[in-house]
C-alpha positions in Angstrom: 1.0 7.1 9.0 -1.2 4.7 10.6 -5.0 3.6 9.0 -7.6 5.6 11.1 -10.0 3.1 11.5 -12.8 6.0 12.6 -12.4 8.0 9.5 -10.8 5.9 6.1 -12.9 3.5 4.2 -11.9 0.1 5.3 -11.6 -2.5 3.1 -11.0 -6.4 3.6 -8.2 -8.0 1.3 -10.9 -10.0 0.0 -13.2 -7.2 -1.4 -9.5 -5.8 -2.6 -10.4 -6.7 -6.0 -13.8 -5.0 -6.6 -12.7 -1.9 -3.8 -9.8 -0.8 -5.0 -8.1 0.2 -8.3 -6.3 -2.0 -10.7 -8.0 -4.8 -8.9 -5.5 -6.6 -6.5 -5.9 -9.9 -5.5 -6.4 -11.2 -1.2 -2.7 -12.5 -1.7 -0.8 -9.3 -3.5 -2.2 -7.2 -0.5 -0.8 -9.3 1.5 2.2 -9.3 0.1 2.6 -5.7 0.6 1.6 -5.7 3.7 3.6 -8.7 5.4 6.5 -8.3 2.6 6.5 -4.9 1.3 7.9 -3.7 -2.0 11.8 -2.8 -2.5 12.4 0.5 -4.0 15.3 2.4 -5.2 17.9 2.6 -2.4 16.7 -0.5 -0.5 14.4 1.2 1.2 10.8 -0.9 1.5 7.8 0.5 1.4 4.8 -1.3 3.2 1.1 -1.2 2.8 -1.1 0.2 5.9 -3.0 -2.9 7.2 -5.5 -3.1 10.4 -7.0 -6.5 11.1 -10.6 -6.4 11.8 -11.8 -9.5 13.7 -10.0 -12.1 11.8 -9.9 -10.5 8.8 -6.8 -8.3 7.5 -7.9 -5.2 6.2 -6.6 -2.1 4.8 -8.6 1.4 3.3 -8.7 3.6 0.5 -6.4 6.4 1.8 -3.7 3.6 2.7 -3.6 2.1 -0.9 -3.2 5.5 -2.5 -0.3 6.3 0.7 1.3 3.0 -0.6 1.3 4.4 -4.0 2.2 7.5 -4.0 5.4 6.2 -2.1 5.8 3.5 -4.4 6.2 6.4 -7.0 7.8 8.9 -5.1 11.0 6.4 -4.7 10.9 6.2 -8.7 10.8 10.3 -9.1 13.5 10.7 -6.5 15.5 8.5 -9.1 14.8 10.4 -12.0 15.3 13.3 -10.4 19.0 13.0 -10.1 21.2 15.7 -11.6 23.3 14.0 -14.5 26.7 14.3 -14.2 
């Protein structure tokens, strides 16, 4: 899903630490964004990023998106039926 610039709450990587939980830093959201993060099965997982005038942003809504998919990988994991 793709930030809606119109309707989430935009925030700048560099107000990332006072905007957004657990306070990340300008260069761990961009990390995650440019990078991603590798989750169970290989598959990555990238955070939602717009760029507004020179400045890389991201919002609210994505962070929690990146998240919750972050976590989902790691239930999908402990989900699995033992053998």
């Amino acid at each position: 899903m793709a930030i809606n610039v119109f309707e989430e709450d935009l925030v700048p990587f560099s107000e990332g630490k006072r905007r957004l939980p657990r306070s990340p830093s300008y260069e761990r959201l961009y990390r995650w964004a440019t990078l991603g993060v590798v989750g169970f099965g290989r598959k990555r997982v990238y955070l939602e990023r717009v760029k507004v005038g020179s400045e890389p942003c991201t919002s609210v809504e994505a962070f929690k998106r990146f998240c919750d998919q972050c976590s989902d990988e790691d239930r999908e994991e402990d989900e699995k039926p033992e053998e």
